[in-house]
C-alpha positions as CSV (number, residue, x, y, z in Angstrom):
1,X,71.0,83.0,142.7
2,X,68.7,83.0,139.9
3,X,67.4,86.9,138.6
4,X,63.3,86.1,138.8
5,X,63.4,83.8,141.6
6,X,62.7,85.7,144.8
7,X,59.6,86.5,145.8
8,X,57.5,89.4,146.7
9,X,58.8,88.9,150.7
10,X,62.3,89.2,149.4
11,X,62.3,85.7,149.8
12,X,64.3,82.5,147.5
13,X,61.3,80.9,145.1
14,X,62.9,77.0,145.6
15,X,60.7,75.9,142.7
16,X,61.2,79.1,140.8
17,X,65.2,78.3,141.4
18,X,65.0,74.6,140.2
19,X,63.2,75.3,137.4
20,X,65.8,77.6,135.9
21,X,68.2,75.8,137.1
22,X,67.1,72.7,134.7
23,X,66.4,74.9,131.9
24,X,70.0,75.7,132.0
25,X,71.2,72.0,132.2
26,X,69.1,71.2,129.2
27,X,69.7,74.2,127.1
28,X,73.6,73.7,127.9
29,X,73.6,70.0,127.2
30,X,74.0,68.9,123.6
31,X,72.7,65.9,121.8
32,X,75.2,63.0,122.2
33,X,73.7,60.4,120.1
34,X,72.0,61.3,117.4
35,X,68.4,60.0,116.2
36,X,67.6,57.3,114.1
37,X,66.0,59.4,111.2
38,X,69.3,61.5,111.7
39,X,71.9,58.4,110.8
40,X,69.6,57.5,108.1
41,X,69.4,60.7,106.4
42,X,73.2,60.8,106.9
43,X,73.5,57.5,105.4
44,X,71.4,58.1,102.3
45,X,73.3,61.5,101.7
46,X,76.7,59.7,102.2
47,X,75.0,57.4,99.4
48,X,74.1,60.1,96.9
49,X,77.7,62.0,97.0
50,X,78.8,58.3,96.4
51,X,76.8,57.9,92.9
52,X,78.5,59.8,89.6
53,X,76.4,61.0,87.2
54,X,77.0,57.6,84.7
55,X,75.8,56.0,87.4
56,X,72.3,56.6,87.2
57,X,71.7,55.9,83.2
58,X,73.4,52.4,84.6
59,X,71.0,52.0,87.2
60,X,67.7,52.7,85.1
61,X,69.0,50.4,82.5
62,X,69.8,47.6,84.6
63,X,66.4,48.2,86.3
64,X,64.9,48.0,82.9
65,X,66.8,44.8,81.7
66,X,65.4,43.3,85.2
67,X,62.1,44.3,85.2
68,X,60.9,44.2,81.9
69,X,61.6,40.6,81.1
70,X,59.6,39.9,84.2
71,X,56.8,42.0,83.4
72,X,56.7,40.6,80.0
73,X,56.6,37.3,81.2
74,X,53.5,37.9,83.2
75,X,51.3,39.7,80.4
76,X,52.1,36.5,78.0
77,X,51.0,34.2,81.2
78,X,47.4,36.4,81.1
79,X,47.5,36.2,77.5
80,X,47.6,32.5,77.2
81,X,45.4,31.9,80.2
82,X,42.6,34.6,78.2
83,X,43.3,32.3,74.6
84,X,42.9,29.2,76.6
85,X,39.3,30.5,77.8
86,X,38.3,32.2,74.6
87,X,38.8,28.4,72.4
88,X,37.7,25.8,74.8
């Protein structure tokens, strides 16, 4: 029997009694699987003990050789396209 769940009369509260009684079987029963934005925080921390501390100077620089030619590419494209308008 539940403390809380009789009634005034003396008498057994059934909805009083259920209640409590699936309070406990949530508050007892853990979280098997775990979330999605759980596994992916646990991923991306699994992925930050992986990088050493060289590894992020090799990262920006390789970023830069990759994005920079790129980049550079496009500004000459504007560039010729402005010349082309500015002599004809």
């Amino acid at each position: 029997m539940v403390p809380g769940s009789r009634t005034a009369g003396g008498r057994v509260d059934p909805e009083k009694e259920e209640i409590q009684a699936e309070l406990r079987k949530h508050s007892a029963k853990k979280e098997e699987n775990p979330s999605m934005e759980e596994l992916i925080a646990q991923e991306k921390q699994k992925e930050l003990e992986k990088v050493e501390k060289g590894d992020v100077k090799a990262m920006i620089l390789s970023a830069m050789i990759t994005i920079f030619p790129v980049c550079l590419g496009v500004i000459l494209l504007i560039c010729l396209v402005a010349y082309f308008f500015m002599v004809r």
